[in-house]
VOTI-346177 format. One record per atom (N, C-alpha, C, O, CB): x, y, z; residue in three letters. Coordinates in steps of 0.05 Angstrom, whole numbers, padded with zeros to 5 digits, always signed. Glycine has a CB too. Layout:
# residues N
XYZALA/...
END
This chain:
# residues 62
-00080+00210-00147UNK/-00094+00189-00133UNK/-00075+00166-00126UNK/-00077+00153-00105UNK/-00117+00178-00151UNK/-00057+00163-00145UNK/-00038+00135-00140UNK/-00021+00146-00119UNK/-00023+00134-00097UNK/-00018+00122-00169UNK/-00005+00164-00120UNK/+00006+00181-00103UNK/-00002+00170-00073UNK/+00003+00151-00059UNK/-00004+00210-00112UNK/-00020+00195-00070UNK/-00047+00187-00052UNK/-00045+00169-00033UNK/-00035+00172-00010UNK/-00068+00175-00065UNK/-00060+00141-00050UNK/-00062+00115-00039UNK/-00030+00102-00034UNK/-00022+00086-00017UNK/-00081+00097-00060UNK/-00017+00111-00052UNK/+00021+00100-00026UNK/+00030+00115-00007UNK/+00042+00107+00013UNK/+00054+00100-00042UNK/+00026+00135-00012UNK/+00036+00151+00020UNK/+00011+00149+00036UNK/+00016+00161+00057UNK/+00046+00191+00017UNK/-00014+00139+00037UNK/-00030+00120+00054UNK/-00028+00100+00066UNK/-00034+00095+00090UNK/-00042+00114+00046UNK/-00017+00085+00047UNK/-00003+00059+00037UNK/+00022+00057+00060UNK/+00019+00043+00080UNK/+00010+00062+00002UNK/+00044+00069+00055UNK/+00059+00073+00070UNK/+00063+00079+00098UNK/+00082+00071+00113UNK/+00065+00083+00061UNK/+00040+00098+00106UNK/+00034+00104+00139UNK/+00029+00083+00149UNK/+00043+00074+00167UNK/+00011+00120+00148UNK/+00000+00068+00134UNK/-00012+00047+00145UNK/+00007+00020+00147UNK/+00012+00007+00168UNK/-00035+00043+00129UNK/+00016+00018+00122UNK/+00046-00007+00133UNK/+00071+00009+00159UNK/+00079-00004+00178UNK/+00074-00015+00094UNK/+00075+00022+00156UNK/+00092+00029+00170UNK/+00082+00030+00210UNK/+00097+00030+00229UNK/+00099+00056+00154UNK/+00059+00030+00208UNK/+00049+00026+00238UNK/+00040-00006+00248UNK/+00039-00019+00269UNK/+00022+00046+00242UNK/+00033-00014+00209UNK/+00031-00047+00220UNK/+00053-00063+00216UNK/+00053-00087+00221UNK/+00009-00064+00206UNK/+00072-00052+00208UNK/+00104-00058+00220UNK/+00113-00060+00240UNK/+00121-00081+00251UNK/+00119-00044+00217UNK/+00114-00033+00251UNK/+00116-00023+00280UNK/+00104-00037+00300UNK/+00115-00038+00321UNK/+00106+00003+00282UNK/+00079-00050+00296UNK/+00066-00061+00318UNK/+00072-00081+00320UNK/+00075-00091+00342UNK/+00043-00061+00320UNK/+00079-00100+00290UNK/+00080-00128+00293UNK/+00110-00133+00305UNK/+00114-00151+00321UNK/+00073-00144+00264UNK/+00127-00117+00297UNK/+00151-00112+00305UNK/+00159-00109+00329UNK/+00180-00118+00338UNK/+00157-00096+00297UNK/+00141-00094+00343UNK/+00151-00085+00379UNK/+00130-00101+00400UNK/+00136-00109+00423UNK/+00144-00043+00388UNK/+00103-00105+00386UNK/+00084-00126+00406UNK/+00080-00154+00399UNK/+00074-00171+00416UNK/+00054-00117+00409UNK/+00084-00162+00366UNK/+00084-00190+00368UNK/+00098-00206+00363UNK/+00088-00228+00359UNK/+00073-00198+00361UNK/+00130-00200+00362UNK/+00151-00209+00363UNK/+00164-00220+00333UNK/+00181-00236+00328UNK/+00147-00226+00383UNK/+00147-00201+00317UNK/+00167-00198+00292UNK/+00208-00202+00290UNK/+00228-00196+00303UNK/+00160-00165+00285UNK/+00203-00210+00273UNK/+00228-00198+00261UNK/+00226-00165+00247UNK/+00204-00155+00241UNK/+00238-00220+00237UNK/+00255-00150+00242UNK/+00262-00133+00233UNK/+00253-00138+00205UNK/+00234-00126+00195UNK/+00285-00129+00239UNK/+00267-00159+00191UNK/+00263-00171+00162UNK/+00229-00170+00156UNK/+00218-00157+00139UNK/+00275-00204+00161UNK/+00219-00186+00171UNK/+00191-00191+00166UNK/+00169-00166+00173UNK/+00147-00168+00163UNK/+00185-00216+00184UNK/+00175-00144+00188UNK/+00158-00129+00196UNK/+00167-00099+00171UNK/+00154-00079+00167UNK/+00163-00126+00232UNK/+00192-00108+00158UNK/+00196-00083+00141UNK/+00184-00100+00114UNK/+00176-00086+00095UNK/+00232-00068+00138UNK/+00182-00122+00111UNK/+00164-00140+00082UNK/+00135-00135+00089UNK/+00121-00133+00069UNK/+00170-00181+00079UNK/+00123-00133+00112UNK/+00092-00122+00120UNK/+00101-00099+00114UNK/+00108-00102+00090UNK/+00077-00126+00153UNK/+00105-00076+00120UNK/+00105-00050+00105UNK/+00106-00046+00080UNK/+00091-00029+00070UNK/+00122-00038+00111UNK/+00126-00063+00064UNK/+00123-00063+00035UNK/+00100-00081+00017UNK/+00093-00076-00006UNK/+00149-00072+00027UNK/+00093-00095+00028UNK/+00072-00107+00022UNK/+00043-00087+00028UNK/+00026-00085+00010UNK/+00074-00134+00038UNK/+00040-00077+00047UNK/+00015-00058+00050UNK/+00020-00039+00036UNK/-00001-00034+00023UNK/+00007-00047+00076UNK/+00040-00024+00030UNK/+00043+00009+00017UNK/+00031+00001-00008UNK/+00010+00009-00018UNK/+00078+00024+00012UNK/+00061-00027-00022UNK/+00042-00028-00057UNK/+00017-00043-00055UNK/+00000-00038-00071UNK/+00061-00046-00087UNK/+00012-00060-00039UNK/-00018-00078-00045UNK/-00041-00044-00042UNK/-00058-00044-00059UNK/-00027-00113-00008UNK/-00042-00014-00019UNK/-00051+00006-00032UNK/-00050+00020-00048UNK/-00067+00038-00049UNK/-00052+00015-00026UNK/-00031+00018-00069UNK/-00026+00028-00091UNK/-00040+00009-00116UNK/-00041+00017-00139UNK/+00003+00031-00090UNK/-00047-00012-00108UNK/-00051-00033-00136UNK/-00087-00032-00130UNK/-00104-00036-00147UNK/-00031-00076-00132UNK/-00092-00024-00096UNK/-00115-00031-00110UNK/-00133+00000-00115UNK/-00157+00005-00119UNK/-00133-00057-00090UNK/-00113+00016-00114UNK/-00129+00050-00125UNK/-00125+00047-00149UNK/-00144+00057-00162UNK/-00114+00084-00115UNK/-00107+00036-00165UNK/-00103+00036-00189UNK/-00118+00014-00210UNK/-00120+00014-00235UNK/-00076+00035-00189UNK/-00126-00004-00191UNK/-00145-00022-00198UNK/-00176-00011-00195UNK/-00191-00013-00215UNK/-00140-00046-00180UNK/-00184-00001-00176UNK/-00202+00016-00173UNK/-00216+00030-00188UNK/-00240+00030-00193UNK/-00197+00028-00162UNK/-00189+00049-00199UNK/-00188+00076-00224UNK/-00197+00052-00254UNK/-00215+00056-00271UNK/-00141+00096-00228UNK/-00184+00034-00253UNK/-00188+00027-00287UNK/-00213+00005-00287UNK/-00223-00001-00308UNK/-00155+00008-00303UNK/-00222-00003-00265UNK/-00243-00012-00263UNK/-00279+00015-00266UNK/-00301+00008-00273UNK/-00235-00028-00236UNK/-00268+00042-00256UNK/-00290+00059-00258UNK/-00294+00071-00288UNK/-00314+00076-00300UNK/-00285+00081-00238UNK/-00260+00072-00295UNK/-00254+00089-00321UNK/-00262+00071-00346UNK/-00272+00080-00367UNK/-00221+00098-00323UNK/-00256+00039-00341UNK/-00250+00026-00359UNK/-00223+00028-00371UNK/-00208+00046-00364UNK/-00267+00030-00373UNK/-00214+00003-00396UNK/-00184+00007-00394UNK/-00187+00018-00422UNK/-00165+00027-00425UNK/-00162-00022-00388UNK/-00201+00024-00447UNK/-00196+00043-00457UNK/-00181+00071-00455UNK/-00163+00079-00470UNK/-00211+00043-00461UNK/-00195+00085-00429UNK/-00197+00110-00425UNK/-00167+00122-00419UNK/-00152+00106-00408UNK/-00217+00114-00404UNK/-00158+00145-00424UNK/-00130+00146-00412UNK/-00135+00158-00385UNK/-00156+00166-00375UNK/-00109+00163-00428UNK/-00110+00157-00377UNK/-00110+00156-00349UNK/-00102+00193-00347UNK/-00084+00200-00361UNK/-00085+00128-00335UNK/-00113+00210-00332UNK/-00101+00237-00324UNK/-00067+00244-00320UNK/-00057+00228-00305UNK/-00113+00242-00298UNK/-00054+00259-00328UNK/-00027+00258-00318UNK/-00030+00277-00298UNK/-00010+00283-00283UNK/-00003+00263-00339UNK/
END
């Protein structure tokens, strides 16, 4: 699932990179910190998600 939601994570930053980058006059710097910022902010909130359904007792699946 965590998996998952970063290589999600990752597509989806990586096109709102790309856009902010080539149509709204990004920087290089700033449009690859929007990519990293979307990949893990989808990763934190599947994993937030997960321990919010599971509770934080529970272990987590490997």
């Amino acid at each position: 699932m965590a998996l998952m939601a970063f290589l999600f994570g990752s597509v989806l930053g990586f096109f709102s990179g790309l856009v902010g980058w080539l149509f709204m006059d990004m920087s290089a710097l700033t449009a690859f910190s929007l990519y990293l910022s979307v990949s893990f902010a989808c990763s934190a909130l599947a994993m937030a998600s997960r321990i919010a359904r599971r509770g934080f007792d529970a272990p987590l699946p490997e």
